[in-house]
SERO-4910 file (N, C-alpha, C, O; in steps of 0.05 Angstrom, whole numbers):
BEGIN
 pado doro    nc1    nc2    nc3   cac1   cac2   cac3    cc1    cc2    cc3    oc1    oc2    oc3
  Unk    A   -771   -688    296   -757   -712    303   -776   -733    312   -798   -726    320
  Unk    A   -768   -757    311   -786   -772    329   -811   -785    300   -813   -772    279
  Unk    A   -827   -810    304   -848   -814    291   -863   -801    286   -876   -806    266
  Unk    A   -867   -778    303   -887   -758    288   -868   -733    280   -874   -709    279
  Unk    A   -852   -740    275   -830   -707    268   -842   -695    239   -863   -703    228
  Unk    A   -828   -680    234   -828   -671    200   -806   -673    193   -803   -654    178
  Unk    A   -783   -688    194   -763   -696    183   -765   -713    151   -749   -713    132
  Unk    A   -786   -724    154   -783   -730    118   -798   -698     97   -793   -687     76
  Unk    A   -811   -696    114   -818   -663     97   -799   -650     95   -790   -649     72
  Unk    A   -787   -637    114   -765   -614    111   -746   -627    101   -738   -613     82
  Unk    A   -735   -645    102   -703   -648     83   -713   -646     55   -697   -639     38
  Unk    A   -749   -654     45   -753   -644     22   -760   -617     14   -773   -615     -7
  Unk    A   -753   -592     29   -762   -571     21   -735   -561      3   -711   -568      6
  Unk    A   -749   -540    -19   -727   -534    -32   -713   -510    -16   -724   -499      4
  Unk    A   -684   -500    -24   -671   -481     -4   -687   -455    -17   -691   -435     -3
  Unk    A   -695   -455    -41   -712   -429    -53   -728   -422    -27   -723   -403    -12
  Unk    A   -753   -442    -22   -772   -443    -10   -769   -439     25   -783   -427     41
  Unk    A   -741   -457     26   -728   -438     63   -727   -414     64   -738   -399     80
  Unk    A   -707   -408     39   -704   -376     50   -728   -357     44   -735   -340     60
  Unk    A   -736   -360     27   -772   -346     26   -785   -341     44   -795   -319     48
  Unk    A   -789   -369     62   -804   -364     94   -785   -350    113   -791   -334    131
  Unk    A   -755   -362    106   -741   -332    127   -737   -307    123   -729   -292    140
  Unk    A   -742   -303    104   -749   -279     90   -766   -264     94   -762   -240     97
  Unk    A   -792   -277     95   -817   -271     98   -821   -264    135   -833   -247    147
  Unk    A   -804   -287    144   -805   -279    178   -793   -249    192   -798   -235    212
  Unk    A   -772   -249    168   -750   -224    176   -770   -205    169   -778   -188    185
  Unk    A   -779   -206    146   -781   -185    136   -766   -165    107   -773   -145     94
  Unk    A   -748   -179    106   -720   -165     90   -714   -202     67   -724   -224     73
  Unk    A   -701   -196     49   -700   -208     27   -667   -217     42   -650   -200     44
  Unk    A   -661   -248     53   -636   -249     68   -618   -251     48   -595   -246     53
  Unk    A   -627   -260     22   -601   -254      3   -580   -225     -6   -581   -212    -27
  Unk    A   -569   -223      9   -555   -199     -6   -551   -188    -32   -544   -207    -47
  Unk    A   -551   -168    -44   -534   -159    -71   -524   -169    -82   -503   -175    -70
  Unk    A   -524   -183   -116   -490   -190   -126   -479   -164   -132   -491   -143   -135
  Unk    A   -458   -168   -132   -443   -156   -153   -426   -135   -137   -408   -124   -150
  Unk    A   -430   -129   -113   -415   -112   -101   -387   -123    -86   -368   -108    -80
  Unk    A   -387   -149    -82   -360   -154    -75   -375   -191    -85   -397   -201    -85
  Unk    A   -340   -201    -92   -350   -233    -97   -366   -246    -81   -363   -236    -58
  Unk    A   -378   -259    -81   -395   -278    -67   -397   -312    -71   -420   -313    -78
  Unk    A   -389   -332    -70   -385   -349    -60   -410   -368    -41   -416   -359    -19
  Unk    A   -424   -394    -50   -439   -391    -28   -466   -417    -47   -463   -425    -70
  Unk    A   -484   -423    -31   -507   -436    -47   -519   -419    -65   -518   -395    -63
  Unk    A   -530   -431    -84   -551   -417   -106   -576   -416    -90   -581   -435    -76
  Unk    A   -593   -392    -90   -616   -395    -92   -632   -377   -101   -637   -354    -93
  Unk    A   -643   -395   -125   -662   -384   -145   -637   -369   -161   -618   -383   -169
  Unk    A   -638   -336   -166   -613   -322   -177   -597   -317   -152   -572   -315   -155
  Unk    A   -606   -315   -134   -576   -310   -115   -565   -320   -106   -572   -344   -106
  Unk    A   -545   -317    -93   -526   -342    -74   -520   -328    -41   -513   -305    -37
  Unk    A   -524   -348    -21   -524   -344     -1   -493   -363     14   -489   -386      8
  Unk    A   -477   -350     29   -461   -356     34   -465   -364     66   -486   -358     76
  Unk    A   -445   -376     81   -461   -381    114   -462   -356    120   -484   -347    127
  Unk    A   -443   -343    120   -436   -318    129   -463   -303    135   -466   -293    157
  Unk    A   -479   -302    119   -506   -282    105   -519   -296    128   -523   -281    148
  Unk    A   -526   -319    130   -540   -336    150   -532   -338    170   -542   -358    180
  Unk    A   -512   -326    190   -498   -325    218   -505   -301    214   -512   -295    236
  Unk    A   -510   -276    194   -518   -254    195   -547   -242    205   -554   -225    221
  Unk    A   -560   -258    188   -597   -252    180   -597   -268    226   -608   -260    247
  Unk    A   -587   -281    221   -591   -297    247   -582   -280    275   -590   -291    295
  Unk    A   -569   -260    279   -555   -241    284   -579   -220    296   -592   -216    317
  Unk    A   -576   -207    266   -596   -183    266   -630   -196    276   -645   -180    286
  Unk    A   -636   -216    273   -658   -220    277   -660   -223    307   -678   -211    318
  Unk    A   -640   -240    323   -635   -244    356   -637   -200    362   -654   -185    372
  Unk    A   -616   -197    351   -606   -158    353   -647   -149    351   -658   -148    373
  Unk    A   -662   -145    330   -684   -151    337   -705   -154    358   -724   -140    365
  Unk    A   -695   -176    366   -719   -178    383   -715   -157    416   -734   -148    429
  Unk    A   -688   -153    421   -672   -132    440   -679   -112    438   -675   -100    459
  Unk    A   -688    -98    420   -690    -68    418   -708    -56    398   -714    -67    377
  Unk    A   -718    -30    406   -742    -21    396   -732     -5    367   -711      7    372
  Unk    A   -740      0    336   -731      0    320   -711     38    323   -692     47    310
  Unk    A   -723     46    341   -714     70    348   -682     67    368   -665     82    379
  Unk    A   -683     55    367   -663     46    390   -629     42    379   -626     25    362
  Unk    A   -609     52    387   -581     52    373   -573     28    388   -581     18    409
  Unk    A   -554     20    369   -543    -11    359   -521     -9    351   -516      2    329
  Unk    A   -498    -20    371   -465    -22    357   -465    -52    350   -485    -67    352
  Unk    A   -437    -59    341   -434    -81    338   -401    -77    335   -391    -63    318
  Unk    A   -391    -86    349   -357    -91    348   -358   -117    334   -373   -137    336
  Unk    A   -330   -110    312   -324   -129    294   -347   -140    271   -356   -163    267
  Unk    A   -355   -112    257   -365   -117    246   -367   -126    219   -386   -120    205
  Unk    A   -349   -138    213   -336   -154    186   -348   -128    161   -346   -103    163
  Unk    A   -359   -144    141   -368   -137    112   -392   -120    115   -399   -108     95
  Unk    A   -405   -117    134   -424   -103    149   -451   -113    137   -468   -102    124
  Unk    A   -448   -140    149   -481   -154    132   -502   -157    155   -525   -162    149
  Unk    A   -495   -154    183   -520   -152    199   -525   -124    192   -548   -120    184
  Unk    A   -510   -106    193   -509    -76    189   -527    -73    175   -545    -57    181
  Unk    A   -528    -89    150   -550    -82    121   -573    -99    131   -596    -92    129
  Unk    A   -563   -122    142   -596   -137    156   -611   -114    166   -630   -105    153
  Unk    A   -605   -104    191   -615    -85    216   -624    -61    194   -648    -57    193
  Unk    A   -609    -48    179   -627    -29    155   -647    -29    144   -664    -11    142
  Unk    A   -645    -58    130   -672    -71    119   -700    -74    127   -721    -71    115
  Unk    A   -693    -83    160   -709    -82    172   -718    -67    187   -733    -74    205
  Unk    A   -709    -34    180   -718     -4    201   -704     -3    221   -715      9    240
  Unk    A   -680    -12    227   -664     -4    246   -642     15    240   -619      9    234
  Unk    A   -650     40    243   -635     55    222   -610     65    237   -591     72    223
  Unk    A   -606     65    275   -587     70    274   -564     53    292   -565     47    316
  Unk    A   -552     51    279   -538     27    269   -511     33    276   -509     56    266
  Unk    A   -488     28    288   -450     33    292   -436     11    291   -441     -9    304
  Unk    A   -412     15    270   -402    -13    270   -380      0    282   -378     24    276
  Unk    A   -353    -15    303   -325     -8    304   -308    -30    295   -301    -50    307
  Unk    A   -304    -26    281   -277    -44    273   -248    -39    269   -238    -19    279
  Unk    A   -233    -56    254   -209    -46    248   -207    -30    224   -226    -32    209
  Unk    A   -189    -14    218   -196      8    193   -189     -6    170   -192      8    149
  Unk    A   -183    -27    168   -184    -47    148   -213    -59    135   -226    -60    114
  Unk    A   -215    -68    159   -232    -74    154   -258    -63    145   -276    -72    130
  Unk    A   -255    -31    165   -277    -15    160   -280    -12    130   -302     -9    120
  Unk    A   -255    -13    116   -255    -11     86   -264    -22     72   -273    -13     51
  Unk    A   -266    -45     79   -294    -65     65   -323    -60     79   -343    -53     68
  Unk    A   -321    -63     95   -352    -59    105   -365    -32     93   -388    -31     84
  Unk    A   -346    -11     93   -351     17     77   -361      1     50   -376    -17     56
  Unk    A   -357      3     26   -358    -18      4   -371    -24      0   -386    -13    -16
  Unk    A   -377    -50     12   -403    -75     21   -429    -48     25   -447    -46      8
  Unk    A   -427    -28     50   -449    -22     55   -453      2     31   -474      2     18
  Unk    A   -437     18     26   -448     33      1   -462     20    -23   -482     23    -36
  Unk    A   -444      8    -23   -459    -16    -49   -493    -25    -50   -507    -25    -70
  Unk    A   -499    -30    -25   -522    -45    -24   -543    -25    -16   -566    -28    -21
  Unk    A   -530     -2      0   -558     16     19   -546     39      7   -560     58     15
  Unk    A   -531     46     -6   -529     73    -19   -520     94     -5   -534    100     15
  Unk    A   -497    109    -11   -473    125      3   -494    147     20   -484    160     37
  Unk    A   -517    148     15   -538    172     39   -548    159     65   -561    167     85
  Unk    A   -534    127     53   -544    113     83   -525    103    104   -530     86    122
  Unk    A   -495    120     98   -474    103    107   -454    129    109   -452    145     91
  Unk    A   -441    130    135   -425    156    148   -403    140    157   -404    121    173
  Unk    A   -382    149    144   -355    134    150   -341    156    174   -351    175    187
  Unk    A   -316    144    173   -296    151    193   -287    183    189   -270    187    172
  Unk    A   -295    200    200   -296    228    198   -310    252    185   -301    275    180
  Unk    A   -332    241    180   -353    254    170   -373    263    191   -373    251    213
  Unk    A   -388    279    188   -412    284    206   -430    260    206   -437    251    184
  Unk    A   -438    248    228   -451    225    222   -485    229    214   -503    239    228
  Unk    A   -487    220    188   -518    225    170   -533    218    188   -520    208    206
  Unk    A   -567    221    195   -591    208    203   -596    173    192   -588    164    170
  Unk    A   -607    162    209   -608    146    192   -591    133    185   -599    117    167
  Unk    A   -561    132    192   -544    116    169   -527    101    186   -523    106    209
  Unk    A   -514     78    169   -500     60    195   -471     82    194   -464     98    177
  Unk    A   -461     75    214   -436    100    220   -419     68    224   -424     47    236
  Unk    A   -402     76    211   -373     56    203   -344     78    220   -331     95    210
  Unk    A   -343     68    247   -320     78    266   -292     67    265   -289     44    256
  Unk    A   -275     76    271   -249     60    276   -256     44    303   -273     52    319
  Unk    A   -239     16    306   -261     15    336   -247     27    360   -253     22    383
  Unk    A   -227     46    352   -212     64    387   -229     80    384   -215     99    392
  Unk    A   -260     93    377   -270    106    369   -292     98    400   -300    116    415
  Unk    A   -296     75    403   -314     64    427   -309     74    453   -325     75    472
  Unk    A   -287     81    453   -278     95    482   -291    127    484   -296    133    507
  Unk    A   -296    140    472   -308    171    458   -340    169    463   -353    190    462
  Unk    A   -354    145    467   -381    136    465   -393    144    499   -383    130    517
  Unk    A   -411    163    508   -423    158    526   -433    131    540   -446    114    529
  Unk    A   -428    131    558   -432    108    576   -473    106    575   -489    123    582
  Unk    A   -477     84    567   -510     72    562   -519     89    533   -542     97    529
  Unk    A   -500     91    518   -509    103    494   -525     87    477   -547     95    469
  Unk    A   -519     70    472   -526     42    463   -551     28    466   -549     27    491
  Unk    A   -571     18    462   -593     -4    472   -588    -28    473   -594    -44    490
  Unk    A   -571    -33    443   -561    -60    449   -529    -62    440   -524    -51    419
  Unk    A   -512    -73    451   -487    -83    433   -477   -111    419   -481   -130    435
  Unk    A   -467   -119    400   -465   -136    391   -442   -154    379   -426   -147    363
  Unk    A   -444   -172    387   -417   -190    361   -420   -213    359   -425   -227    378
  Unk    A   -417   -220    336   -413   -246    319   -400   -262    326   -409   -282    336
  Unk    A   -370   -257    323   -352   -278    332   -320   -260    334   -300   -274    337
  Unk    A   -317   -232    333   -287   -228    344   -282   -224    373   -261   -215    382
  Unk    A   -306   -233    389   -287   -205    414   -265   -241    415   -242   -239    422
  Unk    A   -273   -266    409   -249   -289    421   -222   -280    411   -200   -285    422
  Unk    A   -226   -264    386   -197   -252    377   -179   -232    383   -160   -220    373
  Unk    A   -192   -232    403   -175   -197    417   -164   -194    430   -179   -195    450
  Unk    A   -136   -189    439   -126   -193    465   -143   -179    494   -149   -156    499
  Unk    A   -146   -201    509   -167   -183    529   -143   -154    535   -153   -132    529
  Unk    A   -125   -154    542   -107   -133    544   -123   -101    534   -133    -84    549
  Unk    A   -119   -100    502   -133    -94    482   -163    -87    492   -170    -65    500
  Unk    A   -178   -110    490   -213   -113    498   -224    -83    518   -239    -64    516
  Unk    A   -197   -101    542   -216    -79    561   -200    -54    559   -211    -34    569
  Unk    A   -176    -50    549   -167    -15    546   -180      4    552   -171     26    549
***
């Protein structure tokens, strides 16, 4: 900003060339998969990035800097499970989403699709090494107290009845 800003540079960078260096910062390629569920979203280069992907990569990268790659990681309300696949990408292998069983049904989906059914332990299975574990979220009450390193959310706990929340 300002006379000496880079404001005439950056509004000319291409979005190819953004996400490359955030890419490159992460570590992980922030475009997701096509083809596993529609996508919707900017072009870049062949893929398309939706905000979503980018409140994600942004997510997992904050999740990141909190915890050591060894370190377990929930996340309530974990939608389509795209920090889930961020935090993968980037060696965070263990990984808990709780959601609603709806939803877990997509996130199940989404994450087989992209990280492959040896990397993903659904709702009553032995939970794999390594793999994100997709919970019902009444499933969080069952969790040892400091199990966790870090916990996480995007944007539902505003949707929850606190009633509900703190159960």
């Amino acid at each position: 900003q300002g006379v000496n800003g880079n404001w005439q540079r950056h509004v000319k960078t291409s979005l190819e060339e953004v996400a490359a260096k955030v890419s490159r910062a992460l570590g992980v390629d922030i475009a997701p998969p096509l083809g596993i569920m529609h996508t919707v979203g900017i072009r870049v280069g062949e893929r398309l990035l939706h905000y979503r992907h980018i409140n994600a990569a942004y997510l997992a990268a904050k999740i990141a800097t909190l915890s050591a790659k060894s370190g377990r990681i929930c996340e309530f309300g974990g939608g389509l499970g795209i920090v889930a696949y961020y935090m993968h990408k980037m060696g965070f292998l263990d990984y808990t989403l709780f959601d609603i069983p709806l939803t877990n049904l997509f996130s199940s989906w989404f994450l087989i699709g992209a990280l492959g059914s040896e990397n993903v332990s659904l709702e009553g299975e032995k939970p794999k090494s390594n793999s994100v574990k997709i919970r019902a979220n009444w499933q969080c009450l069952e969790m040892p107290r400091n199990h966790f390193s870090v916990v996480a959310n995007m944007d539902s706990f505003p949707e929850i009845n606190r009633t509900i929340f703190l159960g």
